[in-house]
N, CA, C and O atoms as a GROMACS GRO file, in nm:
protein
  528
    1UNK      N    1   2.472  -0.073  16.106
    1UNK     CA    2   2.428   0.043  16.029
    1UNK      C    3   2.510   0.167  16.066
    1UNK      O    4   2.535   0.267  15.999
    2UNK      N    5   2.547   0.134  16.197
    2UNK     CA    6   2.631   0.304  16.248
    2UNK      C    7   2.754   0.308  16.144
    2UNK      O    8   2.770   0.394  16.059
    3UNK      N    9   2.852   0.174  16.175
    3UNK     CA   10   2.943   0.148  16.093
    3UNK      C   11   2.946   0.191  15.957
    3UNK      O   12   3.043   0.252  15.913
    4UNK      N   13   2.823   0.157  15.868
    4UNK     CA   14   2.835   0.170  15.750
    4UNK      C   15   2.787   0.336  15.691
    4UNK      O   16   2.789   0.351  15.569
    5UNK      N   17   2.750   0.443  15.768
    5UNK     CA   18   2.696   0.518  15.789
    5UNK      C   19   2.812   0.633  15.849
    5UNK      O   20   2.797   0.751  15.881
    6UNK      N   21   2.916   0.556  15.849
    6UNK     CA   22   3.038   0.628  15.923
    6UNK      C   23   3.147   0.629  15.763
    6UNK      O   24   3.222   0.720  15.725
    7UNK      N   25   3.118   0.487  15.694
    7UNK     CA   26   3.250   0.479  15.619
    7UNK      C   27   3.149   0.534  15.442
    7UNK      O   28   3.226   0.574  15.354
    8UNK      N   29   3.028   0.534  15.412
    8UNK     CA   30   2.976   0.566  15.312
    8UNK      C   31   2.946   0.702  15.269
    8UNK      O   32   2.869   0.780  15.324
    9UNK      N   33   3.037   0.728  15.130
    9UNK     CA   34   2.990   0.867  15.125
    9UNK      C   35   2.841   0.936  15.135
    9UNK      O   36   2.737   0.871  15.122
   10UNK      N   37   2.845   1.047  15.156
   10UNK     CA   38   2.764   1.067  15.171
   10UNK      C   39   2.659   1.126  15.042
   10UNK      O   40   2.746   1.125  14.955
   11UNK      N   41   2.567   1.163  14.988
   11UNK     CA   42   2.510   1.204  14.879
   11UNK      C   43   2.554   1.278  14.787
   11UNK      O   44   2.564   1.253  14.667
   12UNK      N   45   2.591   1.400  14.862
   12UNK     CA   46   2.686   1.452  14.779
   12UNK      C   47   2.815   1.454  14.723
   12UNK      O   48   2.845   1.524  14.626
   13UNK      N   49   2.892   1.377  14.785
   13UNK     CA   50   3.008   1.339  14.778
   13UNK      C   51   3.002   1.206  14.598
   13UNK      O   52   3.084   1.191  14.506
   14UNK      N   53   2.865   1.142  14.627
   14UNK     CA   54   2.864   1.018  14.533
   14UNK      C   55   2.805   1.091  14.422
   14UNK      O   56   2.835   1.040  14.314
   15UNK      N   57   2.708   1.224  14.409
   15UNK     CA   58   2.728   1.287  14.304
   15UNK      C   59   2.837   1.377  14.232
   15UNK      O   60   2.851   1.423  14.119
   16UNK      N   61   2.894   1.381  14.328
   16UNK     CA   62   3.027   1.449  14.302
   16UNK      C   63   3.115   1.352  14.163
   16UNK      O   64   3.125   1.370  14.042
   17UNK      N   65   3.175   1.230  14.272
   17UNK     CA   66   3.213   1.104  14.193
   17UNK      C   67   3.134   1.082  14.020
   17UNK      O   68   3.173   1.060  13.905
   18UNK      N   69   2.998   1.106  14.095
   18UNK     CA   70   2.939   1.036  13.931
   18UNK      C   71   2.978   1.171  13.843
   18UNK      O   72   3.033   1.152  13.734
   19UNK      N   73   2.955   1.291  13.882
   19UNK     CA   74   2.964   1.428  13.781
   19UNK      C   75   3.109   1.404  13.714
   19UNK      O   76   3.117   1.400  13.591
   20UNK      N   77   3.233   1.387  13.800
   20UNK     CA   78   3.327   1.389  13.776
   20UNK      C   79   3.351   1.273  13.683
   20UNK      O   80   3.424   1.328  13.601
   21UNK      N   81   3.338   1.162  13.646
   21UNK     CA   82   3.349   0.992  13.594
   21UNK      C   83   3.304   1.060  13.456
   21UNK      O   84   3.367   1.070  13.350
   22UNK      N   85   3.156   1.112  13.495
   22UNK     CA   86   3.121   1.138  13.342
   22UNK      C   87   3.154   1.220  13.275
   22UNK      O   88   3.158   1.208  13.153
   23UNK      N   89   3.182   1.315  13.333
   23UNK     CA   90   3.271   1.445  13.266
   23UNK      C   91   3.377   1.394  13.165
   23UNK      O   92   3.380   1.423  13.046
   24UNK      N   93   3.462   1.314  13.228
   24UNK     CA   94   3.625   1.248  13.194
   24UNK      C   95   3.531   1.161  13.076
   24UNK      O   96   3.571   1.166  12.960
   25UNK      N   97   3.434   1.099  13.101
   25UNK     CA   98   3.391   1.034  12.990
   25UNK      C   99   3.331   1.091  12.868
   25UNK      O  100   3.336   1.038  12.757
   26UNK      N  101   3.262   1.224  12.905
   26UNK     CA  102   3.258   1.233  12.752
   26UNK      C  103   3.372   1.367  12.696
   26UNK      O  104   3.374   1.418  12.584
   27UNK      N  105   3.449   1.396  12.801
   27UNK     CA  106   3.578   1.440  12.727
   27UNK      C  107   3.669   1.382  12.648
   27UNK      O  108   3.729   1.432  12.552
   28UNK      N  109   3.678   1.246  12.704
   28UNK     CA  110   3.764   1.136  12.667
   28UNK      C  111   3.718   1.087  12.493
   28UNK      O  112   3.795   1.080  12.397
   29UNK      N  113   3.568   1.059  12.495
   29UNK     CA  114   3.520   1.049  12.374
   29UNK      C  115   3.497   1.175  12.320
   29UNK      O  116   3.397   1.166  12.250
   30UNK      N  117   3.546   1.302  12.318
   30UNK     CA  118   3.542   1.390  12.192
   30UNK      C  119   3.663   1.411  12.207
   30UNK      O  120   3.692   1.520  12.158
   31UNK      N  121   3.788   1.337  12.272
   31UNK     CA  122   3.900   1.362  12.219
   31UNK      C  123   3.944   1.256  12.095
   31UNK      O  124   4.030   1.270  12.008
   32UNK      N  125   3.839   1.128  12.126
   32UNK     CA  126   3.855   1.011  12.062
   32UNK      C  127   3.766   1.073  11.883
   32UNK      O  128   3.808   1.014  11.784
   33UNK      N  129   3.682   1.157  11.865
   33UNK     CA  130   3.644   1.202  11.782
   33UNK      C  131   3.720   1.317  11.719
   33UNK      O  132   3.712   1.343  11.599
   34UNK      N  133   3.781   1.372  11.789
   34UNK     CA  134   3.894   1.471  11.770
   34UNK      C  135   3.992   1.409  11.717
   34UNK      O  136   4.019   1.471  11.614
   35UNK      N  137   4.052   1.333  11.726
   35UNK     CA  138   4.135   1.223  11.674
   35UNK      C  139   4.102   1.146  11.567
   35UNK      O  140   4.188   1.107  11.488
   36UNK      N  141   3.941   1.111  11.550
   36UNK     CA  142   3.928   1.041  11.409
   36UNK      C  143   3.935   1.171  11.318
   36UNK      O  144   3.993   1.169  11.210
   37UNK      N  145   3.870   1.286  11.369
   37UNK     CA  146   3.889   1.399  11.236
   37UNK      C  147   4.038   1.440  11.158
   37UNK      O  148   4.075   1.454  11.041
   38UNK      N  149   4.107   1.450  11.307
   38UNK     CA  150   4.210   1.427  11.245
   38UNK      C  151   4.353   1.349  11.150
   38UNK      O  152   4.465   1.374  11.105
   39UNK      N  153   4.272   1.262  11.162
   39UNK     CA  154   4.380   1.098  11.103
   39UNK      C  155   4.299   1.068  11.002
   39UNK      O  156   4.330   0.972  10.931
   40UNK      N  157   4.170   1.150  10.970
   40UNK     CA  158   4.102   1.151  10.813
   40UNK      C  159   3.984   1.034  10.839
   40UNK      O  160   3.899   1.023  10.752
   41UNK      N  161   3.978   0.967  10.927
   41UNK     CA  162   3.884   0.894  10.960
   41UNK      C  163   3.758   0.876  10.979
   41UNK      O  164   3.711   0.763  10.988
   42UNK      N  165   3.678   0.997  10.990
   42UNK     CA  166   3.591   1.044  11.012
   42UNK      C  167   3.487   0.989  10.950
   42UNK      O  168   3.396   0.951  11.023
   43UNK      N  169   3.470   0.968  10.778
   43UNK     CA  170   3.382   0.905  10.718
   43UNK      C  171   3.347   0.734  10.765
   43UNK      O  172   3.248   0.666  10.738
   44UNK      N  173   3.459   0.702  10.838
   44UNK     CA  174   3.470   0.558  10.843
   44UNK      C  175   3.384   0.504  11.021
   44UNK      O  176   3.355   0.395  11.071
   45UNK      N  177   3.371   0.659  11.068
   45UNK     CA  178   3.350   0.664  11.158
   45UNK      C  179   3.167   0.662  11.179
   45UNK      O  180   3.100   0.759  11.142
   46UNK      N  181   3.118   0.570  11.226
   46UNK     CA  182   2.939   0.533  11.242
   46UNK      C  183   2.882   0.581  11.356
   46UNK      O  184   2.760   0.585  11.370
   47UNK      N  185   2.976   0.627  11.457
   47UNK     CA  186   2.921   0.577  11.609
   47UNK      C  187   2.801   0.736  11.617
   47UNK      O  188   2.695   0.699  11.667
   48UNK      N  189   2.796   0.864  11.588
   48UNK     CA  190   2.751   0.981  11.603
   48UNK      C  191   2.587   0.878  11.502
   48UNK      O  192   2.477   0.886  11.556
   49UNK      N  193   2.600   0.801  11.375
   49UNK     CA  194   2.508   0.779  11.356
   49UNK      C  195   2.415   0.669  11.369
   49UNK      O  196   2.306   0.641  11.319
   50UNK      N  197   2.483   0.624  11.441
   50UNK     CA  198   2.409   0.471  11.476
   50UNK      C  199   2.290   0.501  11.538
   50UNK      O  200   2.186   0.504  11.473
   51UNK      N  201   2.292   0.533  11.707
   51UNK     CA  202   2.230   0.544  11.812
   51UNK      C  203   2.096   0.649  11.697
   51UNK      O  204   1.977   0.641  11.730
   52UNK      N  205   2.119   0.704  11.620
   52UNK     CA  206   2.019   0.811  11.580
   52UNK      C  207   1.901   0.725  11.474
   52UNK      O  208   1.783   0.757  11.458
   53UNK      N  209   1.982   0.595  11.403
   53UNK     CA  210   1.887   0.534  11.306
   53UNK      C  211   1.824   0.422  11.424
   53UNK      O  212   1.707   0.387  11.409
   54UNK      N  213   1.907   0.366  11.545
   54UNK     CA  214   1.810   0.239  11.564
   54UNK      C  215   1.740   0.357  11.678
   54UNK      O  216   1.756   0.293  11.781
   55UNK      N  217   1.684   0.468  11.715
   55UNK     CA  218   1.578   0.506  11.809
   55UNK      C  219   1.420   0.547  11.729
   55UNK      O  220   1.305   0.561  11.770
   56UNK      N  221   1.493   0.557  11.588
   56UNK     CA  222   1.334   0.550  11.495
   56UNK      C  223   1.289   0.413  11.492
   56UNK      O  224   1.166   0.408  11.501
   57UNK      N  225   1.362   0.264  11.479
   57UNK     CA  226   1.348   0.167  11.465
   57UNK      C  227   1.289   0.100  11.557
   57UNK      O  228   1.219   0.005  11.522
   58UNK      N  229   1.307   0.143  11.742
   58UNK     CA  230   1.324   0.088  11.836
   58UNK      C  231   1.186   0.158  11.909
   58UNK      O  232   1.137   0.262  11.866
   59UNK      N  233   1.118   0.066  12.056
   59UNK     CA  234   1.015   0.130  12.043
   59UNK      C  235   1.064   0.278  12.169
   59UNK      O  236   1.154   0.249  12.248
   60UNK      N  237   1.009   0.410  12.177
   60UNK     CA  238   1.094   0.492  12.266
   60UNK      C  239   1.061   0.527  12.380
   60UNK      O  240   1.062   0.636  12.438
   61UNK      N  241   1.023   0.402  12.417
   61UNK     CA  242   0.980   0.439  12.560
   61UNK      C  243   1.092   0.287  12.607
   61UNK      O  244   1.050   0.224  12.704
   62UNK      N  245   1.221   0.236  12.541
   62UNK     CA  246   1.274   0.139  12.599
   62UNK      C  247   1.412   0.203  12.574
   62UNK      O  248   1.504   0.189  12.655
   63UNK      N  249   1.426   0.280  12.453
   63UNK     CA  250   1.548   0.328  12.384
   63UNK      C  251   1.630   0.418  12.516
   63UNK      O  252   1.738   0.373  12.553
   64UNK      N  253   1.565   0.564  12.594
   64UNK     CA  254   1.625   0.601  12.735
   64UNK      C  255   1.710   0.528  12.834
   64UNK      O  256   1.825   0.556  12.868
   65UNK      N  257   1.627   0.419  12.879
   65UNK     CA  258   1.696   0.330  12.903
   65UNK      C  259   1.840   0.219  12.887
   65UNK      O  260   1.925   0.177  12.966
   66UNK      N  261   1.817   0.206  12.770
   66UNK     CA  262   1.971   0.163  12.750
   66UNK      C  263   2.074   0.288  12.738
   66UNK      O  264   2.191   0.264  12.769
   67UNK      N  265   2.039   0.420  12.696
   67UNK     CA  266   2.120   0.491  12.649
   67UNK      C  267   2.203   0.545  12.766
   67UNK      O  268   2.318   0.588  12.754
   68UNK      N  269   2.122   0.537  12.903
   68UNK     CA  270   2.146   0.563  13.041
   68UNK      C  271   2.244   0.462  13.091
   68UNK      O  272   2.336   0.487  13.168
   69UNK      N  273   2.208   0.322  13.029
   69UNK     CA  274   2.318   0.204  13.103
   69UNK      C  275   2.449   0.257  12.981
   69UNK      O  276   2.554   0.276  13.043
   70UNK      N  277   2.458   0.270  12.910
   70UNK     CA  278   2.534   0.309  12.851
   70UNK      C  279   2.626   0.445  12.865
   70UNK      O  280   2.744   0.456  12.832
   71UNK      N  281   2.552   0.534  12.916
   71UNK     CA  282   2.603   0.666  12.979
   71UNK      C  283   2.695   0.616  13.136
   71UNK      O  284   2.792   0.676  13.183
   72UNK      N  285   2.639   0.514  13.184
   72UNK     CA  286   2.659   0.522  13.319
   72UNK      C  287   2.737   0.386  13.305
   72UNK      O  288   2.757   0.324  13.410
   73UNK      N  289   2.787   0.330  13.178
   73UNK     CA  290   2.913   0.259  13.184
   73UNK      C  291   3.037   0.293  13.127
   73UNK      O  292   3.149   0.242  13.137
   74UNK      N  293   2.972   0.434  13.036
   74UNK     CA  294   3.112   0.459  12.950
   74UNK      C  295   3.041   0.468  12.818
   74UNK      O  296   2.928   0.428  12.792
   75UNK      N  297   3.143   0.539  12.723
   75UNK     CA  298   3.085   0.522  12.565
   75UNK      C  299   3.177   0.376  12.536
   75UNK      O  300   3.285   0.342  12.583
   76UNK      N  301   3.076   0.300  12.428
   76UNK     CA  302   3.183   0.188  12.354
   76UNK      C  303   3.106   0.254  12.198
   76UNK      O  304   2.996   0.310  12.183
   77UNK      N  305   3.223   0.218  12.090
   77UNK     CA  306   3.188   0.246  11.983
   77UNK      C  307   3.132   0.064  11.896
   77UNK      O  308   3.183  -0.042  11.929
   78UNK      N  309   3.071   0.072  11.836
   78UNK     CA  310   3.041  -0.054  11.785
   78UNK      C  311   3.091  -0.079  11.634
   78UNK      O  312   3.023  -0.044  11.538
   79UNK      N  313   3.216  -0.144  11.622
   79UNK     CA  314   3.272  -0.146  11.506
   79UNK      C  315   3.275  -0.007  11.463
   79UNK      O  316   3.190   0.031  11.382
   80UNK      N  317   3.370   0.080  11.512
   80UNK     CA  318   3.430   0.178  11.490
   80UNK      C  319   3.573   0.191  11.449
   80UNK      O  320   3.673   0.149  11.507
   81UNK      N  321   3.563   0.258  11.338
   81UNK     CA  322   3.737   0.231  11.304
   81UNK      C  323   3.816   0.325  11.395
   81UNK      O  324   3.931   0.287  11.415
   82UNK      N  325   3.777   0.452  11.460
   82UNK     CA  326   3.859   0.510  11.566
   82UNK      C  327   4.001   0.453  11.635
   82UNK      O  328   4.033   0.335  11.622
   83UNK      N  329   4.048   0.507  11.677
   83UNK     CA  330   4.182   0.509  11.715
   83UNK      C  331   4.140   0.445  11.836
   83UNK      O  332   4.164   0.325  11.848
   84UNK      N  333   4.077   0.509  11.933
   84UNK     CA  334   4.016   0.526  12.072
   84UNK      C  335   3.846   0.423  12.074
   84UNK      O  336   3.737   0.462  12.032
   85UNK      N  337   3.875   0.315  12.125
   85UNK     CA  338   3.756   0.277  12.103
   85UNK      C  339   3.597   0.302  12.240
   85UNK      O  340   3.475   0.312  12.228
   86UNK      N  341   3.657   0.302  12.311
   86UNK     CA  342   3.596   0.375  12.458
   86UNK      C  343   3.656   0.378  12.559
   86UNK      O  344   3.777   0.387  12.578
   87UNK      N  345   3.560   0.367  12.639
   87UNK     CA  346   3.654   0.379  12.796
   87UNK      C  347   3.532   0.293  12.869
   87UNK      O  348   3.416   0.274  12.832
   88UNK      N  349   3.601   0.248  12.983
   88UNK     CA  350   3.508   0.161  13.089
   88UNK      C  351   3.575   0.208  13.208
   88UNK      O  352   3.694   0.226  13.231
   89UNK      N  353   3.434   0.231  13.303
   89UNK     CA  354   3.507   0.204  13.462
   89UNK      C  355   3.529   0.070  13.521
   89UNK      O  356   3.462  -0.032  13.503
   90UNK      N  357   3.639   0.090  13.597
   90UNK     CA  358   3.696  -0.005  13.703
   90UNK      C  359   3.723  -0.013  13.818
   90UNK      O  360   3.727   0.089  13.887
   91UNK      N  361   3.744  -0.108  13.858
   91UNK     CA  362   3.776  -0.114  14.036
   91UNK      C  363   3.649  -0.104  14.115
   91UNK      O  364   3.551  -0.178  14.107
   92UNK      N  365   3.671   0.026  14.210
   92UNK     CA  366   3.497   0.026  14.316
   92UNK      C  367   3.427   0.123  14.252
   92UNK      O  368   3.306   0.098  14.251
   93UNK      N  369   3.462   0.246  14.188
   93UNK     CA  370   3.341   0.327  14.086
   93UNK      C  371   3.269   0.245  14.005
   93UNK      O  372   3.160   0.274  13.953
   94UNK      N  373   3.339   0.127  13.992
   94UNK     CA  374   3.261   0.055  13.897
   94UNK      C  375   3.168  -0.044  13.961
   94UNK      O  376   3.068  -0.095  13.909
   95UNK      N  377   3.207  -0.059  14.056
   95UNK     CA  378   3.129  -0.196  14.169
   95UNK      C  379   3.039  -0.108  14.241
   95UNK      O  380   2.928  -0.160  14.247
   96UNK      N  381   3.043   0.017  14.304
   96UNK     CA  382   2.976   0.118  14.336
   96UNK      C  383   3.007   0.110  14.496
   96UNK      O  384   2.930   0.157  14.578
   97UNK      N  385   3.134   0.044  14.531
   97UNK     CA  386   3.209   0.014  14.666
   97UNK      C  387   3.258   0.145  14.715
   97UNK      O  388   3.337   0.127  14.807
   98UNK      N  389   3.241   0.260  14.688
   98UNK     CA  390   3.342   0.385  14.711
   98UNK      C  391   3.303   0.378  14.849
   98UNK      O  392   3.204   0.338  14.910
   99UNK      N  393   3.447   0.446  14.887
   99UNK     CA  394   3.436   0.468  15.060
   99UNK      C  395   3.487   0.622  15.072
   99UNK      O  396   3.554   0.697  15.001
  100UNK      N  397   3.404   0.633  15.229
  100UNK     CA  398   3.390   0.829  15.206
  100UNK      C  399   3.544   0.877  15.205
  100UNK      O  400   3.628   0.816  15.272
  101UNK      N  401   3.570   0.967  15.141
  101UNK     CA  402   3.712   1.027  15.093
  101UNK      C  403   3.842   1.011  14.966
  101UNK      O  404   3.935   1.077  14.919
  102UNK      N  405   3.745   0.815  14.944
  102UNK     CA  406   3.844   0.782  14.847
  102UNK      C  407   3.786   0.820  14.697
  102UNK      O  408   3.686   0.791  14.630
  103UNK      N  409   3.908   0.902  14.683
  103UNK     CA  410   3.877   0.948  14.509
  103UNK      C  411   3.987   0.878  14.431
  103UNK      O  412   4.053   0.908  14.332
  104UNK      N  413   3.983   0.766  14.520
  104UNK     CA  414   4.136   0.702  14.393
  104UNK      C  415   4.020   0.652  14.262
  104UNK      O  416   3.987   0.536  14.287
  105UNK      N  417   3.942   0.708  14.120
  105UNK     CA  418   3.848   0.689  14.065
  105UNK      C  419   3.924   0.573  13.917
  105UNK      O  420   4.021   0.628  13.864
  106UNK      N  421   3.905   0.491  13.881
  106UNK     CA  422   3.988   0.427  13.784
  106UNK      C  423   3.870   0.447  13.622
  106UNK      O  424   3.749   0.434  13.602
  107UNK      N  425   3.986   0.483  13.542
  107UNK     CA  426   3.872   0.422  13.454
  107UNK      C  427   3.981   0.395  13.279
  107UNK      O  428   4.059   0.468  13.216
  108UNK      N  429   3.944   0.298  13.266
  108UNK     CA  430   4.038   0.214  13.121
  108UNK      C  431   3.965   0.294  13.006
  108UNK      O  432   3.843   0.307  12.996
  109UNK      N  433   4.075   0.352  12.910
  109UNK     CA  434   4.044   0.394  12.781
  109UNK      C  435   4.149   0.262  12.686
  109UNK      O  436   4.265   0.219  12.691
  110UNK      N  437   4.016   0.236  12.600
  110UNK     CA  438   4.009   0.100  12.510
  110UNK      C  439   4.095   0.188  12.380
  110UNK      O  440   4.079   0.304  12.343
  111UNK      N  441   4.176   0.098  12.336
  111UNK     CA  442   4.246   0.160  12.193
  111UNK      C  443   4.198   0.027  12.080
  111UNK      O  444   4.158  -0.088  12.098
  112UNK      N  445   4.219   0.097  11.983
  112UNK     CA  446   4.187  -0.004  11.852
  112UNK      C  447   4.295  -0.069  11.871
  112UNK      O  448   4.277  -0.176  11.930
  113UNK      N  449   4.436  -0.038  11.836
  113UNK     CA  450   4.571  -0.083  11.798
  113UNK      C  451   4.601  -0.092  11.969
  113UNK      O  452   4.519  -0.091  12.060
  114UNK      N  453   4.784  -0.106  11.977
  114UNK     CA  454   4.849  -0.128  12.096
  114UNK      C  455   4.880  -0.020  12.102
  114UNK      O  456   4.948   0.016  12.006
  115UNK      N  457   4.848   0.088  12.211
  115UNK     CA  458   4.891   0.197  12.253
  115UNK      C  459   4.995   0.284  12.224
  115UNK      O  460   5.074   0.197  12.188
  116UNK      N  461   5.052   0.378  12.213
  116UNK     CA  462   5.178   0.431  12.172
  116UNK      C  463   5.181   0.532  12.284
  116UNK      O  464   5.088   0.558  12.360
  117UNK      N  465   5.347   0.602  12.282
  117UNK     CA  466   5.381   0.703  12.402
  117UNK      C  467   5.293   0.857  12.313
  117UNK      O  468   5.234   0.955  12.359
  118UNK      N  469   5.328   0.809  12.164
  118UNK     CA  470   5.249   0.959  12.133
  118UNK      C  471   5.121   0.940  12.135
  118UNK      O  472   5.047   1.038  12.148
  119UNK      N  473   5.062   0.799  12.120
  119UNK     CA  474   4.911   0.854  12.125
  119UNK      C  475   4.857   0.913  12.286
  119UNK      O  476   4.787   1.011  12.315
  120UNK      N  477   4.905   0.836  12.350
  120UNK     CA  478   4.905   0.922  12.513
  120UNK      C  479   4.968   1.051  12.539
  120UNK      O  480   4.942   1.095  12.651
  121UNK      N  481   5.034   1.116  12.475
  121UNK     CA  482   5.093   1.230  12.495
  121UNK      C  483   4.971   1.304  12.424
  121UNK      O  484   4.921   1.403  12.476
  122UNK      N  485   4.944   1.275  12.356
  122UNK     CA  486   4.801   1.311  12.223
  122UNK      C  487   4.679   1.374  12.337
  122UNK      O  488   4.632   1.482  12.375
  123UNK      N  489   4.665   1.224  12.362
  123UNK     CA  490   4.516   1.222  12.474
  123UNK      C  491   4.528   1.297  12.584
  123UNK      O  492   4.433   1.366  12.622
  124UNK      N  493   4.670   1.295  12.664
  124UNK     CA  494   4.701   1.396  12.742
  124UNK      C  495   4.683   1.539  12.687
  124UNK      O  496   4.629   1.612  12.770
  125UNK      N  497   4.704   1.580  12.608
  125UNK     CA  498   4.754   1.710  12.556
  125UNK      C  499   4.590   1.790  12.549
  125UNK      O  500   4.557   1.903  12.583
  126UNK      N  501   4.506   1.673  12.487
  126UNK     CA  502   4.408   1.722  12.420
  126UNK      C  503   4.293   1.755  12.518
  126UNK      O  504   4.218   1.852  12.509
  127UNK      N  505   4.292   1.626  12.642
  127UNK     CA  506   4.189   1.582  12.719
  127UNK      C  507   4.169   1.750  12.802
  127UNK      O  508   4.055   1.797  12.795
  128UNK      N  509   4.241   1.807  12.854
  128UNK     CA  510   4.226   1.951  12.971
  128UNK      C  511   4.102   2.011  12.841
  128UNK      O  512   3.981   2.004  12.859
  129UNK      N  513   4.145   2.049  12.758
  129UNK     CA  514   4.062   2.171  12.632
  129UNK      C  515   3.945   2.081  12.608
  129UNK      O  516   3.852   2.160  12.619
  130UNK      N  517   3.878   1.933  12.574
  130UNK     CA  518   3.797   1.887  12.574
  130UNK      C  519   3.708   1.905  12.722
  130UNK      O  520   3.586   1.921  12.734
  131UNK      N  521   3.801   1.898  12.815
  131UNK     CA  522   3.723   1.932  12.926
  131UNK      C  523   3.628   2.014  12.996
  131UNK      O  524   3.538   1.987  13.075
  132UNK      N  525   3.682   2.155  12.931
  132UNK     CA  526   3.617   2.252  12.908
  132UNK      C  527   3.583   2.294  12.837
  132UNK      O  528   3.518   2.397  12.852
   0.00000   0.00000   0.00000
């Protein structure tokens, strides 16, 4: 226990991690919405209305719940024509292995198509101003 108590962040440090993961995550997805507005896509785009028709459908005291495993894995769009289809964490943020100091944090943004240098120059460009 001393051992593990020596190498585990500590509380604040692992809210730190989670504030930061999710931040990037839902910047990442309003750059991915930023991007369908702009490529005219937008109508084709369901994901803003999905989650809103199945929580009348669903009973709501179960609906929180998933929306949380879902927050705390990443957005995925469900048959979304978007460019950007979500993002997932990886590595130990995702296993919940972090060790105290390491912020090496990974996390995969999903594309519809095969990637391009401009759509990453895009996501780069855009992601800082979504951030804030």
């Amino acid at each position: 226990m001393a051992k593990h108590s020596t190498i585990y962040p500590s509380s604040q440090e692992l809210e730190a991690v989670q504030t930061l993961v999710f931040t990037i995550e839902c910047a990442l997805k309003e750059v991915a919405d930023w991007l369908d507005q702009s490529s005219g896509d937008a109508p084709n785009n369901n994901f803003d209305s999905q989650p809103a028709d199945s929580t009348e459908k669903d009973d709501p005291g179960e609906e929180p719940r998933k929306e949380a495993e879902e927050s705390s894995e990443g957005y995925r769009e469900s048959g979304g024509g978007g460019m950007l289809c979500g993002v997932m964490r990886v590595g130990l943020v995702a296993k919940g292995l972090l060790i105290k100091g390491d912020m090496d944090l990974e996390l995969v943004l999903m594309c519809r198509d095969k990637p391009t240098q401009t759509l990453l120059d895009t996501v780069c460009h855009n992601l800082p101003t979504q951030i804030q």
